[in-house]
N, C-alpha and C positions, 0 to 999 in steps of 0.2 A: 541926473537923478535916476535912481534905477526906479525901476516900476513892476512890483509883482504881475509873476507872467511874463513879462516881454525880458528881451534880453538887447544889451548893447550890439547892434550888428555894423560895422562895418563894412561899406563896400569897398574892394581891394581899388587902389589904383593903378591902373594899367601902368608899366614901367619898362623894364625889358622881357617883350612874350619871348618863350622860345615853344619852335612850333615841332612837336613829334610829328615825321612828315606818316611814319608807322600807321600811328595812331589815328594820326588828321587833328590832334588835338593841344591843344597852347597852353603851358602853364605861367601862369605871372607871378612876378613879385610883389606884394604889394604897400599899399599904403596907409595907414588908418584913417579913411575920414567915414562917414554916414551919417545916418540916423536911427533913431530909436524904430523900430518892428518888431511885431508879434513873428514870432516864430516858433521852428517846432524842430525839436535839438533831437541829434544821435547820439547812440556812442561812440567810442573813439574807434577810428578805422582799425587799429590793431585789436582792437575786441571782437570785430569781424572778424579775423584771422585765426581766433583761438575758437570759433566755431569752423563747419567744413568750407567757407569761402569767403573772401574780404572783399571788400570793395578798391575799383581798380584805382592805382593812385592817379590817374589824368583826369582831370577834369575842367571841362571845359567853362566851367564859371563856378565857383565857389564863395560860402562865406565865412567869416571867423568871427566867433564869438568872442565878445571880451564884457568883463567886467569891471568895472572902475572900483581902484582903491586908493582913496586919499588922491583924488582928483588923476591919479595917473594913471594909465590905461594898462591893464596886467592879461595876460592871455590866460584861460580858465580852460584850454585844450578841448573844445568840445566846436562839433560840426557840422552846419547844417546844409542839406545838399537842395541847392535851388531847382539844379535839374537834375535827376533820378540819377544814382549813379551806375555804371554799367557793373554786371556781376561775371565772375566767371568760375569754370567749376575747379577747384581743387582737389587736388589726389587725395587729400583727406578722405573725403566723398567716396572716392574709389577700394580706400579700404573700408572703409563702413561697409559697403556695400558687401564686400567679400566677407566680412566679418559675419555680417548677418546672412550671407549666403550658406557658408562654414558651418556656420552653428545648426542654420536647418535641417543640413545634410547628416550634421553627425547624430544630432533626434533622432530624424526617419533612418538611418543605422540601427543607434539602439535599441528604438523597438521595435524594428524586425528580430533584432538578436537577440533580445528578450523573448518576444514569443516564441522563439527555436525555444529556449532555455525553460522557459515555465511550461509549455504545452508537453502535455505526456506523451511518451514516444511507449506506442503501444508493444507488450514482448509475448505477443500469443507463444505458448507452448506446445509445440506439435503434439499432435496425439497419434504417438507411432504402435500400431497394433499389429501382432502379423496375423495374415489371412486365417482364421478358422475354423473351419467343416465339421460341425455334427449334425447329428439327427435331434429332431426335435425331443426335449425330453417328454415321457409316458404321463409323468405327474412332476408337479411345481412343489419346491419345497412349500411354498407358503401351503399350499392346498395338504400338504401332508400332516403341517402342526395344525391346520385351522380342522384337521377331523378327529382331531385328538377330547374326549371330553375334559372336559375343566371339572376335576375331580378336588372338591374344596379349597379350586383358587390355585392348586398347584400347576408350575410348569411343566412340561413335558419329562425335560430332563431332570426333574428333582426326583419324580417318582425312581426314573431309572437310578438315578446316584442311590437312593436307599435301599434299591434291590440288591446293589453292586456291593454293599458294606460289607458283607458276609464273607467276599471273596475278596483277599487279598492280593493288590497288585504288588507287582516288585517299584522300588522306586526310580524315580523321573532318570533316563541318560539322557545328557545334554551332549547331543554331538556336537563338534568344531564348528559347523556351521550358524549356532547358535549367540548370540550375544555373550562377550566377556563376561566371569565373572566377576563381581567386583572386588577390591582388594579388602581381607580382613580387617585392615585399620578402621577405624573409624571415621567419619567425616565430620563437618558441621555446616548445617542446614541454615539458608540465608532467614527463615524465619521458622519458630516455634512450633509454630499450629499451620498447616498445609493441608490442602485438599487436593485429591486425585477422581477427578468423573471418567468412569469408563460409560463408552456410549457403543452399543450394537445391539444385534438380533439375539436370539436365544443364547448362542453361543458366550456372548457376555452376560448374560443373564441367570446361567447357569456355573456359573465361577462364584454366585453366591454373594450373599453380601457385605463380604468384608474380600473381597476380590479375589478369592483362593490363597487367602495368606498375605498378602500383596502388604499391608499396615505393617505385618511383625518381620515380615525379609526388607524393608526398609528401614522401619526400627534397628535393626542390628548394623547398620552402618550409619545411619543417623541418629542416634542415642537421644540427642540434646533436643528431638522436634519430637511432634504427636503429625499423626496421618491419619483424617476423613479419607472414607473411601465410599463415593457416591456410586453405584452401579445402577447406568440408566440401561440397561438391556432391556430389550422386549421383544419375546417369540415371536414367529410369525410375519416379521416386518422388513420390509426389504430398505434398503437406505433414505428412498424416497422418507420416509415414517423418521429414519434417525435427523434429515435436515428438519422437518417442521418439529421436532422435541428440542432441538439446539436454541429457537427462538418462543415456543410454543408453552403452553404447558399442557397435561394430558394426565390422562386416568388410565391405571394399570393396574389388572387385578383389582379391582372395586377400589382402585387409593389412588387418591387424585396428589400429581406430579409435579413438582415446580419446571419450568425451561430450563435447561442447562446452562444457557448464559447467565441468568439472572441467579445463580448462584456463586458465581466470580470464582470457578474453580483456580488452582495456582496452573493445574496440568490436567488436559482431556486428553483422553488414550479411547482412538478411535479405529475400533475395529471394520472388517471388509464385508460387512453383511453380504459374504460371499454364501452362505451357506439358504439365503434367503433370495435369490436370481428373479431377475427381470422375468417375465412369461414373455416373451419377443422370440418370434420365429428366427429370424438371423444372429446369432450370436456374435458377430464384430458390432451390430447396430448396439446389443445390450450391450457389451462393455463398454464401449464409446458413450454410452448413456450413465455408467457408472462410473466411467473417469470424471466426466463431467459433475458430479453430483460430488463426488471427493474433493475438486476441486471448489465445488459450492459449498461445503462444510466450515474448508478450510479458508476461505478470502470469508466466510461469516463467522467465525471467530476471530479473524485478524481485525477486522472493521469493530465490531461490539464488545470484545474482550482483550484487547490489543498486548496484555499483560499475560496474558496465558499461553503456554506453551503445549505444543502439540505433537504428541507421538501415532506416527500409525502402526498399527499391528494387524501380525495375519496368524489366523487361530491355526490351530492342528491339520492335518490334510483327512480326509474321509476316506472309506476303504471300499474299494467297489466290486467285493468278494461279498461283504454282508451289508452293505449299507443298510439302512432302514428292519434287520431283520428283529424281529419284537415287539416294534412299534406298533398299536393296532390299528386296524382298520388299514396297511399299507401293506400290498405284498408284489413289491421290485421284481420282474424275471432279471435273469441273468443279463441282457442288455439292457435293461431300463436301470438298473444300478451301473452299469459301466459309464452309460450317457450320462445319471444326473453327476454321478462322482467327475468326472471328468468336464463337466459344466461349470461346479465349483471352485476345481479347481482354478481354472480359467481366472474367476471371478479373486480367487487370492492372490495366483500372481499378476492381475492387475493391478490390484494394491500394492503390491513388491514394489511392480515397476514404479506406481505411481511416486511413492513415499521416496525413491532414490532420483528421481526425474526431478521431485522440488525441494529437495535438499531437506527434506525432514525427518525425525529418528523413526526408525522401523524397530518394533518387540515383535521377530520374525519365530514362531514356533512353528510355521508351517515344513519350513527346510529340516528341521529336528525331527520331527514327526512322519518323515519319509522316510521308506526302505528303498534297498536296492533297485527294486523295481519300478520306487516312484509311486507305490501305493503305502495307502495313510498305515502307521504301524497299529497293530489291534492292542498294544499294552496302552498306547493313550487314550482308547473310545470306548467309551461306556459297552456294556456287557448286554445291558438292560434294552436298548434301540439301537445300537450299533451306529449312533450321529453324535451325542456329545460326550463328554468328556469321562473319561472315568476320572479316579481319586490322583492316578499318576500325570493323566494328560491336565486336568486341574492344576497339580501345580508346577507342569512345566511353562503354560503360562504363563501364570503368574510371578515363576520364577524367573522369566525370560524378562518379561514385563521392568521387573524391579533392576534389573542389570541393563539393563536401557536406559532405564532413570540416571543409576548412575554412573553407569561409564561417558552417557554424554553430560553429567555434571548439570542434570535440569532441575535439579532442588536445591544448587550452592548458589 
């Protein structure tokens, strides 16, 4: 009878042992006789085997399960171990082990070589200046416009451009060193409606508010678009003044200014408020202080306007036979214009350098605007102060300006 729970167990009858002498252990043949016991079944020895270890087939007393069908006794292959049976380790094991050693190693691989790959590898850009000796200058641009009166709001150089109207210059030559012309053809403009923010000191500010032409000499190669032309210039300001305008907003001339970014210009054309100098006793300390500030312009417009494209520019060169003569309240001796002119300069071709050190368009008028000698030429500086622009140096500018645009293709 079978009995839920218990299983038919015979004990083996001893027949002929044979004895592993290896082992010390005897297997027999055996015989079916017993009795009914509770017992507690395995699975089958080869099911051990398909995990990392089996159990060893010697054993020194065994029992075999049977169950009875129709009175005669059928083996149902299942095995229960009286005494523990011995275990031992297989190579399975041994690759497991390597497997899961393997995999850990090639992890901590990965991310090491991930963090090579995601961490920034910093690319400071040297800031190569060569050595430069002057004497301190006599007076600071900024101190020159700021004794100027605010004669109904106008700037400095407006008064002078309307003294200048009377005398005719000859018009703009663009020497070789100048930016290409562009080709007569025509182009087409990757969108319609474009904006152009020029950002500096007086010098941008006195180009006027339609940039010295700058909308209609782009117009004529790009027919099919319309050109805003934002001029945030403002006298008096040295560049420090043009980073907090880029994020800021501000009041100029009694009229309050939106920030420059938050106008999503397409293109900012950023002048060298060279003509507006650090007051710093050592002149490598102030350039170094103005590379750095070019440098902070330009990573805050890539960060907050990341769509906008950046040209630098360097204005006309100054002349230091008349600098400042006209201007009131300003009277330069013969070295204190040598020094500031030669100051400025400085301050423009550090922008030069800069703009070609970080691979960005330069609208160079300053190289145009030299003579032989290296001093600024008198047909491009106003008549009126002998510092900004006359009607020809206006629109060399601006002219330069616009052949910048497009010969590097920054409006297609």
């Amino acid at each position: 009878m079978n009995v839920p729970g218990l299983n038919t167990v015979r004990e083996p009858k001893h027949h002929t042992p044979v004895v592993n002498p290896t082992t010390n252990t005897t297997k027999y043949r055996y015989e079916l006789i017993g009795e009914i016991i509770p017992t507690i079944t395995t699975a089958l020895p080869d099911a051990f085997e398909r995990f990392a270890c089996h159990i060893a087939v010697d054993y020194t007393k065994h029992h075999i399960f049977f169950k009875s069908a129709e009175g005669r006794a059928s083996r149902y292959k299942k095995f229960s171990l009286v005494q523990t049976p011995k275990f031992r380790y297989d190579g399975c094991m041994r690759w497991f082990a390597m497997v899961v050693v393997a995999g850990f190693l090639m992890f901590t691989v990965s991310v090491y070589a991930s963090e090579g790959i995601i961490s920034p590898i910093p690319d400071p850009t040297p800031v190569i200046i060569a050595p430069l000796v002057n004497k301190k200058p006599l007076i600071s641009f900024s101190d020159l416009l700021n004794a100027m009166p605010e004669a109904g709001g106008s700037v400095m150089g407006a008064t002078a451009i309307a003294t200048l109207s009377a005398t005719p210059t000859p018009p703009p030559q663009v020497t070789p060193e100048a930016s290409p012309t562009p080709s007569p053809a025509t182009r087409t403009a990757k969108k319609r409606a474009m904006t152009i923010t020029l950002l500096g000191d007086s010098m941008i500010d006195t180009l006027g508010p339609i940039g010295g032409g700058l909308a209609s000499r782009l117009n004529a190669v790009y027919p099919n678009a319309t050109f805003t032309i934002i001029n945030h210039g403002v006298g008096a300001e040295n560049i420090d003044s043009g980073l907090r305008r880029l994020t800021n907003g501000y009041s100029y001339l009694g009229l309050g200014r939106n920030s420059v970014i938050s106008e999503k210009p397409d293109i900012i054309v950023i002048e060298s408020f060279g003509y507006n100098p650090y007051p710093l006793p050592d002149i490598n300390d102030a350039l170094t202080t103005h590379w750095l500030r070019m440098a902070s312009l330009v990573d805050t417009i890539h960060q907050q306007s990341p769509e906008t494209k950046i040209v630098m520019a360097a204005t006309i060169a100054p002349n230091w036979d008349v600098f400042g003569d006209g201007a009131p309240f300003i009277n330069f001796s013969p070295e204190g214009k040598r020094t500031k002119v030669e100051e400025i300069k400085k301050y423009i071709e550090n922008t030069i350098a800069f703009a070609k050190s970080q691979g960005l368009p330069l609208a160079d008028a300053y190289h145009p605007s030299l003579d032989a000698a290296g001093n600024g030429k008198l047909t491009y500086i106003n008549a009126g102060d002998h510092i900004h622009y006359s009607d020809a140096g206006r629109a060399l500018f601006s002219q330069i300006i616009a052949n910048t645009l497009v010969s590097n293709r920054l409006l297609e």
